[in-house]
N, CA and C of each residue as an Amber inpcrd file, in Angstrom:
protein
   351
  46.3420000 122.8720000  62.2080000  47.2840000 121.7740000  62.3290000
  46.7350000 120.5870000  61.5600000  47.3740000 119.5020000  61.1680000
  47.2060000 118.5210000  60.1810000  46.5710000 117.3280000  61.3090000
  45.5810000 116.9930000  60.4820000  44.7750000 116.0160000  61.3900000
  44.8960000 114.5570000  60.8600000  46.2010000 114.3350000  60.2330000
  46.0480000 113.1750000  59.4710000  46.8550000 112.4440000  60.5380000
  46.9800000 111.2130000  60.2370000  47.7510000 109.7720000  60.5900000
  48.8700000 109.8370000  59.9440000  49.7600000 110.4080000  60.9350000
  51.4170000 109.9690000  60.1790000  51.6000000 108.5940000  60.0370000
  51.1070000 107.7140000  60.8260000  51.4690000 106.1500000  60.5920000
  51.2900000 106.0760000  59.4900000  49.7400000 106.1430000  59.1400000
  49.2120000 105.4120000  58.1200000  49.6070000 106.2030000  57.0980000
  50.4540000 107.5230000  56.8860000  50.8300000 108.0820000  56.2720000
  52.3110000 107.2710000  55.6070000  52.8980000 107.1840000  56.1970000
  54.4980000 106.3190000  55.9710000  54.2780000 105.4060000  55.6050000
  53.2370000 104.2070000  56.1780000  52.8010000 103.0140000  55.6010000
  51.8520000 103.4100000  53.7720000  51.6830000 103.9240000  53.7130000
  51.1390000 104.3220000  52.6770000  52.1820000 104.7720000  51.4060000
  53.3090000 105.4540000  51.8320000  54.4120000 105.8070000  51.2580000
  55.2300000 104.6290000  50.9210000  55.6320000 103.7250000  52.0370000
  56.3620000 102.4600000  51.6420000  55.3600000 101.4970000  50.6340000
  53.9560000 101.6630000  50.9780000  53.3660000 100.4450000  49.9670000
  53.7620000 101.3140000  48.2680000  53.5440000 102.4770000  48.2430000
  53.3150000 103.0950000  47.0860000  55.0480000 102.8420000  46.8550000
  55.3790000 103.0460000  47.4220000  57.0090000 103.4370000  46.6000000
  57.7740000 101.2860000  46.6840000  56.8470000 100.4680000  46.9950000
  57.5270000  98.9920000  47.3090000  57.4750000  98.7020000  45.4060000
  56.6800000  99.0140000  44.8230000  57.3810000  98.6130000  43.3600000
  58.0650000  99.2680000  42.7360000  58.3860000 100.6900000  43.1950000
  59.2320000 101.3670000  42.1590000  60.4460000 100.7650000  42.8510000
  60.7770000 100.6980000  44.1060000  62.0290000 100.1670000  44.5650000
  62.3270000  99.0360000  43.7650000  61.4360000  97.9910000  43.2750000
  61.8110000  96.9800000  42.6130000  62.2860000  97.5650000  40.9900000
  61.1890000  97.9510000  40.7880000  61.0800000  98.4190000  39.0690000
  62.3910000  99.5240000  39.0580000  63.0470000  99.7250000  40.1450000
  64.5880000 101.0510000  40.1840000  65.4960000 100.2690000  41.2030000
  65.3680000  99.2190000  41.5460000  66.4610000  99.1370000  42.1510000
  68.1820000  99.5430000  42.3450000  68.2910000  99.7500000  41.4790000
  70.0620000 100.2160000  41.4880000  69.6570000 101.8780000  42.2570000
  68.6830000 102.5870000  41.3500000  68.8190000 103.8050000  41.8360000
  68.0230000 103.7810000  43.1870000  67.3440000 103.2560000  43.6870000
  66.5420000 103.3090000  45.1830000  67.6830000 102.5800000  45.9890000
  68.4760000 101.5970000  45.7220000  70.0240000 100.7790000  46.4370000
  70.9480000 101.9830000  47.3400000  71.5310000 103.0780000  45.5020000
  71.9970000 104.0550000  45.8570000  71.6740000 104.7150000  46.5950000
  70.2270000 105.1250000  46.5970000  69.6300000 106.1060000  47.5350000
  69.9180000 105.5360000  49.2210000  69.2470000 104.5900000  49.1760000
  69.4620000 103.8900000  50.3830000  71.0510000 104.1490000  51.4780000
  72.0430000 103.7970000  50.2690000  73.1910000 103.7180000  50.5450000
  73.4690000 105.0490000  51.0850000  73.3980000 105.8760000  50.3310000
  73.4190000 107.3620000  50.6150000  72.7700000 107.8620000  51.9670000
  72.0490000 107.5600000  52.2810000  71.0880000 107.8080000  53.3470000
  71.6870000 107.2580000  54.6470000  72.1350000 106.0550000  54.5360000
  72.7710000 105.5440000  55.9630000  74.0110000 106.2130000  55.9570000
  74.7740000 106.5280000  55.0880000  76.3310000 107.1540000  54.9070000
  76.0390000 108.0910000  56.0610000  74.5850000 109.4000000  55.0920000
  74.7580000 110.6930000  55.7000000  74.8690000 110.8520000  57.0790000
  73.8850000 109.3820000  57.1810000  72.9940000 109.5330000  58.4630000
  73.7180000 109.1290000  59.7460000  74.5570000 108.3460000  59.7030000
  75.6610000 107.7690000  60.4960000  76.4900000 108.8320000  61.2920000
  76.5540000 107.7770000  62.7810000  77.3690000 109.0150000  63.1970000
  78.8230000 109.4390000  62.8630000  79.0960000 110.1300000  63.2640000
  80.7190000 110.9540000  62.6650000  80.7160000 112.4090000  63.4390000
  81.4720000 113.3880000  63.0140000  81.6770000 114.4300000  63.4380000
  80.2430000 114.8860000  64.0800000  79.3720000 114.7220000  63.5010000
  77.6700000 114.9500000  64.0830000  77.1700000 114.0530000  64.2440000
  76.6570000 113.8700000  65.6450000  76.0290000 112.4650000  65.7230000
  74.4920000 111.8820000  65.0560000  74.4390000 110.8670000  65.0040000
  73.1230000 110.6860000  64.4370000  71.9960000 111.6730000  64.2840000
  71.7070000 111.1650000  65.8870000  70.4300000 112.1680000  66.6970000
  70.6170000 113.5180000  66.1270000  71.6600000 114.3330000  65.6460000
  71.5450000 115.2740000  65.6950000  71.5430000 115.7650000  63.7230000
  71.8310000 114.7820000  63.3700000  71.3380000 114.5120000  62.0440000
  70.4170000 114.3000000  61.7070000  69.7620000 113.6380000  62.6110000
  68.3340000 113.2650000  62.5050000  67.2310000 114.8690000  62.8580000
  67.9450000 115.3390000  63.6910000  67.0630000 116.9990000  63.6360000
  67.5570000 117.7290000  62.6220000  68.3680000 118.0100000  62.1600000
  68.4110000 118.7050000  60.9220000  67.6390000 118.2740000  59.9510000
  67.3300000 116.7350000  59.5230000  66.5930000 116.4060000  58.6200000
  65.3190000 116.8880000  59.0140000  65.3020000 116.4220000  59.8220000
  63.7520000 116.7730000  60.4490000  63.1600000 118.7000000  60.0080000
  64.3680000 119.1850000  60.0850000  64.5610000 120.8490000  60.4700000
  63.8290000 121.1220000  58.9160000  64.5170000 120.1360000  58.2400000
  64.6840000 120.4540000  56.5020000  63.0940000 120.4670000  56.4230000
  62.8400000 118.8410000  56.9740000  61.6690000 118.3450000  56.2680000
  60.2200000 119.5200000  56.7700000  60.5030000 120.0950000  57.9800000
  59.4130000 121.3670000  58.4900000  59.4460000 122.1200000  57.5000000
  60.6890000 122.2580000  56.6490000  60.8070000 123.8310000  56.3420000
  60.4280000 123.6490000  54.5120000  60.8450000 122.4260000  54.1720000
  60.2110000 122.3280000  52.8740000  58.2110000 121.5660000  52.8990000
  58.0330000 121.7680000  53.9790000  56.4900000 121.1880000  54.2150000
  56.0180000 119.9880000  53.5840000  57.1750000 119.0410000  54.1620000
  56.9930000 118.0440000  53.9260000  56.1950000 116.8420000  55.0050000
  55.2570000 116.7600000  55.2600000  54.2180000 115.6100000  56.1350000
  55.1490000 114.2060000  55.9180000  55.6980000 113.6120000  55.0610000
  56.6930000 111.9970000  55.0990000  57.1170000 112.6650000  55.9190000
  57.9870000 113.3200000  55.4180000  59.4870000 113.5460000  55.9810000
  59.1330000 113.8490000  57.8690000  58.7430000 114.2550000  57.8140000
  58.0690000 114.5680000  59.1810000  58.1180000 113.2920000  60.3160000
  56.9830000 112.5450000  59.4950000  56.8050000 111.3170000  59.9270000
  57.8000000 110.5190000  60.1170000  58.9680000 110.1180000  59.1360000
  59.9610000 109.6050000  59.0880000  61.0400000 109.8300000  60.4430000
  61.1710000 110.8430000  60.1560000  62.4620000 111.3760000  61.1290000
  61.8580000 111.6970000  62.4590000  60.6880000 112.2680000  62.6480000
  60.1180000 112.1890000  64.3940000  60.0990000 110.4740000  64.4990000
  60.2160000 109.7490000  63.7810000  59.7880000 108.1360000  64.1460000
  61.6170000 107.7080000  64.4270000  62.5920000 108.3120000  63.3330000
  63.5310000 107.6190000  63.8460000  64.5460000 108.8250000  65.0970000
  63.9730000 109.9140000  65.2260000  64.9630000 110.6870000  66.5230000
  64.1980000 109.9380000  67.7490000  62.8690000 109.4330000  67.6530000
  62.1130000 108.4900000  69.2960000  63.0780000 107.3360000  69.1890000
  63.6630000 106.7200000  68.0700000  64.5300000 105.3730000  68.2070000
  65.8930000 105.9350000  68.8320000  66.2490000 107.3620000  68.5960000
  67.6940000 107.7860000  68.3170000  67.3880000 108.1670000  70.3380000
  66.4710000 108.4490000  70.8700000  66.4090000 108.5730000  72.3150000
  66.1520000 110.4270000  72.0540000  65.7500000 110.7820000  71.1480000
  66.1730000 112.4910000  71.4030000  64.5900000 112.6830000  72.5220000
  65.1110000 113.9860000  73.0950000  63.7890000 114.6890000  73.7520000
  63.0360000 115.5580000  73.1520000  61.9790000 115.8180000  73.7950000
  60.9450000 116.7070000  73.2900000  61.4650000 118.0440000  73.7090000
  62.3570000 118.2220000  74.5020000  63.0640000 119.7370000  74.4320000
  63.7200000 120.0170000  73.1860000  64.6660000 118.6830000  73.1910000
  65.3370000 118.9670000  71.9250000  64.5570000 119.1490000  70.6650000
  63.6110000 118.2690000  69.9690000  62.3430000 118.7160000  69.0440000
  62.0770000 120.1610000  69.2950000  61.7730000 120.3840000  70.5260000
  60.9770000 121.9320000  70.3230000  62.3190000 123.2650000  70.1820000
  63.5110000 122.9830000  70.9600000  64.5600000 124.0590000  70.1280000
  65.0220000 123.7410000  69.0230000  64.9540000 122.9200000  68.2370000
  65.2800000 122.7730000  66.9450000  63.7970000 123.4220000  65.8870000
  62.4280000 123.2430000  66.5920000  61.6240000 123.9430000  66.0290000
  61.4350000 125.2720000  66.1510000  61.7960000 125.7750000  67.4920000
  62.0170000 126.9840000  67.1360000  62.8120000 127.7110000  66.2480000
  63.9470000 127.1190000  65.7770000  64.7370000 127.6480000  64.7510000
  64.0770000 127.7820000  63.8550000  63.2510000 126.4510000  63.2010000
  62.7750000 126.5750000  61.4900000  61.5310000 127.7420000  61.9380000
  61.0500000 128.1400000  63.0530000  59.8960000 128.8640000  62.7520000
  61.0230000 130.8640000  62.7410000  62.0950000 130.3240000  63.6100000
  62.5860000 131.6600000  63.1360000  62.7790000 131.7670000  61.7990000
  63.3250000 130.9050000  61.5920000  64.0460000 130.8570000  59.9090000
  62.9210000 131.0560000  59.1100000  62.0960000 130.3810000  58.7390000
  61.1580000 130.5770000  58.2070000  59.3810000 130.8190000  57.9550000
  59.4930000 131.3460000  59.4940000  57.8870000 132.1500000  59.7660000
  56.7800000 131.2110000  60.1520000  55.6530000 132.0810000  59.9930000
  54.3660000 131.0630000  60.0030000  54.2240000 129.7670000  59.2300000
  54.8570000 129.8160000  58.0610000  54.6960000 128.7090000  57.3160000
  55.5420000 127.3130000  57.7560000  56.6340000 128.0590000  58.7160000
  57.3530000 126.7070000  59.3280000  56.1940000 126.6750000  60.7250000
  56.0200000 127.3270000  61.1580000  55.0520000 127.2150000  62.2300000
  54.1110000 125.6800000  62.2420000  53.1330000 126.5200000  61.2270000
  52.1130000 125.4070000  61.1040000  52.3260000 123.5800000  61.1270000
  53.6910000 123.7550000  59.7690000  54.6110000 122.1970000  60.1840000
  55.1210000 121.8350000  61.6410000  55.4880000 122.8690000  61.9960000
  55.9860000 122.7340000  63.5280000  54.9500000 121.7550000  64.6340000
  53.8430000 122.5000000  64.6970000  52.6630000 122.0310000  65.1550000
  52.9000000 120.3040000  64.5970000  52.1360000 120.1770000  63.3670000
  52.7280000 118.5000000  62.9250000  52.9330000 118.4160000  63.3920000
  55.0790000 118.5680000  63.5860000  55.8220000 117.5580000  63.9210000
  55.7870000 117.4480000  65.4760000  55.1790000 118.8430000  66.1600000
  54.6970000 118.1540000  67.6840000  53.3910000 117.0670000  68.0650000
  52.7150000 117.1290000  67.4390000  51.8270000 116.0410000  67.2060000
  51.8080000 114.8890000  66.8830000  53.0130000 114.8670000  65.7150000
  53.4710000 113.6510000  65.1880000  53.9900000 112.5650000  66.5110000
  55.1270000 113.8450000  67.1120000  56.0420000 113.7170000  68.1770000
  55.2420000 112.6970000  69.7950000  53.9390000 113.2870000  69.4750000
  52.9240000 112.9860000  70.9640000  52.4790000 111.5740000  70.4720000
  51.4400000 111.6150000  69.0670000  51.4420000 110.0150000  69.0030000
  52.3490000 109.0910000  68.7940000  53.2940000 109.9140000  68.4190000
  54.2180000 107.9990000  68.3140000  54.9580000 108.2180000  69.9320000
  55.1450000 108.8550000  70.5360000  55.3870000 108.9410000  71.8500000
  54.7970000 107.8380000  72.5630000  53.5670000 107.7580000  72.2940000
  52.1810000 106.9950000  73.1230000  52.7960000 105.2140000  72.5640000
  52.6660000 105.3150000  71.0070000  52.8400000 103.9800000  70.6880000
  53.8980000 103.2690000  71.0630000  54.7000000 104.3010000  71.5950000
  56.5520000 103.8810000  71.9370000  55.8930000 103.2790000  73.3310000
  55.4550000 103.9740000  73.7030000  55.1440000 103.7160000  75.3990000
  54.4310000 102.1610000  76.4740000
């Protein structure tokens, strides 16, 4: 399992990516824009948008993405049941290798749990 700092992981991502947002603004705007569209509720609610991303981000082994979306489904109120049947899917879907992310994103899930607390 990954022994890193998702915090300091995301904070690390926003410092690195705070000048390209400037030096791209129109296209990081768009992005932005795009992102609250998807993310909004509608026919699927947030929270539950927010686990699919999450689902994605296990399954393409992505550590941000991880970080990101376990940080905003603790804002969205989701549970740790819900995290763990949505992880069981990506480890059906896609094996040991979603596994190991899995782990992460329960870890991820426990410390920012604590910091919420």
């Amino acid at each position: 399992m990954s022994t890193f700092d998702h915090a300091s992981l995301m904070n690390d991502i926003n410092a690195c990516l705070g000048p390209f947002r400037k030096s791209q603004s129109e296209a990081m705007r768009g992005f932005s824009q795009l992102a609250q569209s998807a993310m909004a509720d509608g026919a699927i609610s947030a929270k539950n948008k927010e686990l699919i991303a999450l689902a994605i981000g296990v399954s393409q082994h992505c550590s941000g993405c991880i970080g990101f979306h376990v940080k905003a489904l603790h804002k969205l109120g989701a549970t740790r049941a819900e995290l763990e049947e949505m992880l069981s899917v990506c480890v059906y879907m896609g094996g040991g290798p979603n596994l190991m992310y899995a782990a992460e994103a329960l870890k991820a899930w426990d410390v920012m749990a604590e910091v919420a607390a």
